[in-house]
C-alpha positions as CSV (number, residue, x, y, z in Angstrom):
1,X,18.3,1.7,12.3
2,X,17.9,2.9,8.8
3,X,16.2,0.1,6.3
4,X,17.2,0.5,2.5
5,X,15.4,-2.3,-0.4
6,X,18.5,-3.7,-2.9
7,X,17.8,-5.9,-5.7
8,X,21.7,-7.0,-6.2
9,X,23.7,-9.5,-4.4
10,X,27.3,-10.5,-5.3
11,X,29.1,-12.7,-3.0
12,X,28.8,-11.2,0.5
13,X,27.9,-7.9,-0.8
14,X,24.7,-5.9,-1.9
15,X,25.4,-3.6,-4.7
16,X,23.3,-0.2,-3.8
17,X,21.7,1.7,-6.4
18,X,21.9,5.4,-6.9
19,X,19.0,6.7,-4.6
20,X,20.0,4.4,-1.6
21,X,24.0,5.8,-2.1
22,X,22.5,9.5,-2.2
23,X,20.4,8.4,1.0
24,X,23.7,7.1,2.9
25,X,25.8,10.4,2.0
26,X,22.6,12.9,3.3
27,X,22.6,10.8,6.5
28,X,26.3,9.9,7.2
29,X,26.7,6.5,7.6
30,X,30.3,5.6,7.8
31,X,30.8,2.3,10.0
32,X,27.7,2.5,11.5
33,X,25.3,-0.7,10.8
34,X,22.2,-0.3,8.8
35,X,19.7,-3.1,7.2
36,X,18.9,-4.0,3.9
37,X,16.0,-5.8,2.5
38,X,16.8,-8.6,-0.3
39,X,14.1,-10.6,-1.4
40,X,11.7,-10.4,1.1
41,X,14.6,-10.9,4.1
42,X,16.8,-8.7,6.2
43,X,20.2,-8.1,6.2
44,X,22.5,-6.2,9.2
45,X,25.4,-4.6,6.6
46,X,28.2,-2.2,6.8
47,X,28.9,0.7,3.9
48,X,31.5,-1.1,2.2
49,X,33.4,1.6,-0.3
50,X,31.3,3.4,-2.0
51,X,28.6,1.4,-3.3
52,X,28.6,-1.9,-1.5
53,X,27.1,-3.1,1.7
54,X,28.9,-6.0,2.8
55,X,26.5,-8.7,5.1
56,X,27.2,-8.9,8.2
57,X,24.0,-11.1,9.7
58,X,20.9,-12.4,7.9
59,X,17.9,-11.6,10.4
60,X,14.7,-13.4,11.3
61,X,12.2,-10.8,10.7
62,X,9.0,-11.0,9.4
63,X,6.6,-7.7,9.7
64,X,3.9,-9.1,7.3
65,X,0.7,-9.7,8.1
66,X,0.5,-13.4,6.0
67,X,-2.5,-13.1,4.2
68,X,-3.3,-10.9,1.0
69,X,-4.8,-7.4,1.6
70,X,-5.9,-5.2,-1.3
71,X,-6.7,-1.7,-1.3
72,X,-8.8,-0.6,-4.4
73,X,-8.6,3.9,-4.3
74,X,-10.7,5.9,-6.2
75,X,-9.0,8.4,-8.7
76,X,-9.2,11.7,-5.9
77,X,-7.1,14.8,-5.6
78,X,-3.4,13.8,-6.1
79,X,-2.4,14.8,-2.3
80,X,-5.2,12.8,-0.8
81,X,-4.4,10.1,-3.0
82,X,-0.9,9.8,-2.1
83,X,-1.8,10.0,1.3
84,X,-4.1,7.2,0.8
85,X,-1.3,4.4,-0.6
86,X,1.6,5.7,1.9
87,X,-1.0,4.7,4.7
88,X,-1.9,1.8,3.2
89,X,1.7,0.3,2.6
90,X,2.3,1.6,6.3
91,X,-0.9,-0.2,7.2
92,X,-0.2,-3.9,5.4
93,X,-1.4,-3.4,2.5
94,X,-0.3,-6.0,-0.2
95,X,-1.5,-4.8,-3.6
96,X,-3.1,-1.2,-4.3
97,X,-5.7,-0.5,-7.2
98,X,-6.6,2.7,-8.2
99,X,-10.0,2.9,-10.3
100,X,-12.4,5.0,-11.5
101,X,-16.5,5.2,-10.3
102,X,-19.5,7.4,-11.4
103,X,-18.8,10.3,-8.9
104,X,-14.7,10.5,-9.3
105,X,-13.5,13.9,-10.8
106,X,-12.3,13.3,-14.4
107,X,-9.9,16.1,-13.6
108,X,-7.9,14.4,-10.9
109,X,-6.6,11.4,-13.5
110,X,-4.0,13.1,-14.8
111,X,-1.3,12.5,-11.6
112,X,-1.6,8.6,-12.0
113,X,-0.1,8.9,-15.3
114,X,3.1,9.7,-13.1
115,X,3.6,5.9,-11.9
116,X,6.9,6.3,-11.1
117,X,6.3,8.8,-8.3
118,X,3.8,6.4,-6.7
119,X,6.2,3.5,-6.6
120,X,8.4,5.8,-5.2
121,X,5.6,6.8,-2.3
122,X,5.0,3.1,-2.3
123,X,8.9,2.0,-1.7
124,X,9.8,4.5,0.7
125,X,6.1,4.0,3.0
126,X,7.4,0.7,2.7
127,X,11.1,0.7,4.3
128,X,10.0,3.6,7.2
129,X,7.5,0.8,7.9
130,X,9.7,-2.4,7.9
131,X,7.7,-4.2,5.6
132,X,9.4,-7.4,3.9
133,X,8.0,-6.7,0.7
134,X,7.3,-3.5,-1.3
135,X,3.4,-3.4,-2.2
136,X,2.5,-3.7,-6.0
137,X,1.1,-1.1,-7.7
138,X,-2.0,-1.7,-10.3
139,X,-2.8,-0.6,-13.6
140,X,-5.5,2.5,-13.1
141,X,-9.5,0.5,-14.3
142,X,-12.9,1.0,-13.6
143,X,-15.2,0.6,-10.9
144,X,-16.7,-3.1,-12.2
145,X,-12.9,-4.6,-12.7
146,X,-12.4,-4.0,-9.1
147,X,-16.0,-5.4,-8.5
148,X,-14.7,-8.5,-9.9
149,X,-11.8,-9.3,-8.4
150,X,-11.3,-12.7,-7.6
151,X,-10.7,-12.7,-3.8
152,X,-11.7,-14.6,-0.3
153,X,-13.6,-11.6,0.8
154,X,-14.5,-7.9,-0.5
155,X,-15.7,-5.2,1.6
156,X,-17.0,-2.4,0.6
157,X,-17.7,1.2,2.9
158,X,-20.8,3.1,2.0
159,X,-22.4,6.1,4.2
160,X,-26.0,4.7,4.1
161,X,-25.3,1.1,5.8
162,X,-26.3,1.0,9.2
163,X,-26.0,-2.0,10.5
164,X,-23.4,-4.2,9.1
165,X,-19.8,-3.1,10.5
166,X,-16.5,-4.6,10.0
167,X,-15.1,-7.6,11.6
168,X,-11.6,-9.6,11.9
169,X,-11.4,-11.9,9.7
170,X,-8.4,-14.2,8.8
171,X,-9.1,-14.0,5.2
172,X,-7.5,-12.4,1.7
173,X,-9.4,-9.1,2.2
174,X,-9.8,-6.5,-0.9
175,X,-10.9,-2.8,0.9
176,X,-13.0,-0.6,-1.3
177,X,-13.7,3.2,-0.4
178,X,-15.2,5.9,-2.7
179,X,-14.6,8.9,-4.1
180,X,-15.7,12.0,-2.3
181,X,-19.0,11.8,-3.8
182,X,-19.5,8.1,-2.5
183,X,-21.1,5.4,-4.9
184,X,-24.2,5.7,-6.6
185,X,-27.5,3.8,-6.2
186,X,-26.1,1.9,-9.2
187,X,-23.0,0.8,-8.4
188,X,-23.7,-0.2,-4.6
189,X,-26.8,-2.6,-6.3
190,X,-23.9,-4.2,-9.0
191,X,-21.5,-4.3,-5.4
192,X,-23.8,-6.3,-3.9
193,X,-24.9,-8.8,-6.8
194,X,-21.1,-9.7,-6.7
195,X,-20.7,-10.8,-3.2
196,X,-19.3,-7.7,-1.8
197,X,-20.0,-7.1,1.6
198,X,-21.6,-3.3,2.3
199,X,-20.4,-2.2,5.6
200,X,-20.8,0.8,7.8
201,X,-17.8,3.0,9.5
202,X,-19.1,5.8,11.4
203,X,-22.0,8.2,12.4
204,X,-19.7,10.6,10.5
205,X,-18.5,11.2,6.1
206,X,-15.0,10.2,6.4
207,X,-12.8,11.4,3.5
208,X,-11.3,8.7,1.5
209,X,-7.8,8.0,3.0
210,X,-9.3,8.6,6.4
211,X,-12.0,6.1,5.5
212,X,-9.6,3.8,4.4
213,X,-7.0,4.0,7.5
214,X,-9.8,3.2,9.8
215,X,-11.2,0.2,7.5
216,X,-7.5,-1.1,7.7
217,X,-6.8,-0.4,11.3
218,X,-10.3,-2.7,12.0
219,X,-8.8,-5.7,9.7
220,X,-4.8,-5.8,11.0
C-alpha cells in the first residue's frame, strides 16, 4: 500500500500538497486505499476529489526504533553521500549530520548547499520505509561540533582498531564514519578525550555509506 507524509488536517480530510497529488495521478489511484502519515501516526484514506484524502481508519503502527540514533556523514562525493542518508533513514536513523574532518575533499561541499534535495532524499527514504517520522536534517559543521555532541553514547569507526567492535546497546547512539581518507592521528586522539568509543568493523576499508549501513545494521 502506498504511504504519502501530509502536514494538513481539516475535519475528516487531509489536504495533499502538490508532490503527493502528482504522485497519486503517475500511479492511478482512484478508489483504491492508500496511507498517510500525520503527525507521527497512520491514516488508511481514500482520494477524495482532487486534493483530499478523506480518513477512513487511524492505525496502530509504530515502525520506530524508540530511542534516538544519529548519523554524523562526512562531506564525500554527492552520490555516495546521498546514498549514505537514504540508508540511514531506511535504517532508523533519527537525525543526520553532515560535517567536515581533515581528510574530506573541499571540492565535494558544494551539493549540501542544495538542502532541499536532501530533505527530499530524506522524505521519500522515509515513506518507502514506513517510518513514523521523517529524519531531521542538520546544519553542515566541523569535525569537533560533532565530537561534542551531547549524547548517551558515541561511536566512532576507525580502520586501525582491532579489538573493540560494536555491541547492542539500548542507548541514544550518535554513529560516526569518515571520509575516504579516514581520520587523522589527530582527530581520533581529540575522539577519544571526549568519550567517544573507537570501534573496529572489518578486516576490510569499507567506503563510507557501506561503513555506515553495517555500523547501523549491528545497533537496530
Amino acid at each position: 500500500m502506498y504511504k504519502f507524509f501530509c502536514n494538513t488536517l481539516k475535519d475528516d480530510y487531509f489536504i495533499l500538497d502538490e508532490e503527493t497529488i502528482k504522485h497519486l495521478k503517475v500511479i492511478r489511484i482512484k478508489n483504491e486505499p492508500f496511507l498517510i502519515n500525520y503527525n507521527k501516526e497512520f491514516y488508511q484514506c481514500k482520494l477524495f476529489g482532487l486534493d483530499k484524502a478523506k480518513i477512513i481508519s487511524k492505525l496502530n503502527i509504530n515502525n520506530e526504533i524508540g530511542r534516538e540514533l544519529v548519523v554524523a556523514i562526512p562531506a564525500i562525493k554527492q552520490a555516495n553521500f546521498e546514498i549514505a542518508i537514504q540508508k540511514a533513514v531506511e535504517l532508523g536513523a533519527t537525525k543526520i549530520i553532515p560535517f567536515i574532518s581533515q581528510y574530506c575533499d573541499k571540492s565535494n561541499f558544494h551539493f549540501l548547499e542544495n538542502r532541499q534535495r536532501l530533505l527530499k532524499i530524506i522524505k521519500h527514504a522515509a515513506q518507502q520505509s514506513f517510518r513514523n517520522i521523517i529524519p531531521e536534517l542538520l546544519e553542515l559543521c566541523d569535525y569537533k561540533n560533532v565530537i561534542n555532541y551531547n549524547i548517551d553514547l558515541k561511536l566512532l569507526s576507525y580502520e586501525n582498531e582491532k579489538k573493540v567492535f560494536i555491541e547492542k546497546e539500548d542507548k541514544d547512539i550518535l554513529i560516526i564514519v569518515g571520509p575516504e581518507g579516514g581520520f587523522s592521528p589527530e582527530e581520533i586522539k581529540i575522539a577519544e578525550l571526549n568519550n567517544v568509543k573507537i570501534v573496529a568493523l572489518t578486516k576490510t576499508i569499507l567506503r563510507t555509506e557501506t561503513a555506515l549501513i553495517y555500523m547501523l545494521s549491528k545497533i537496530v
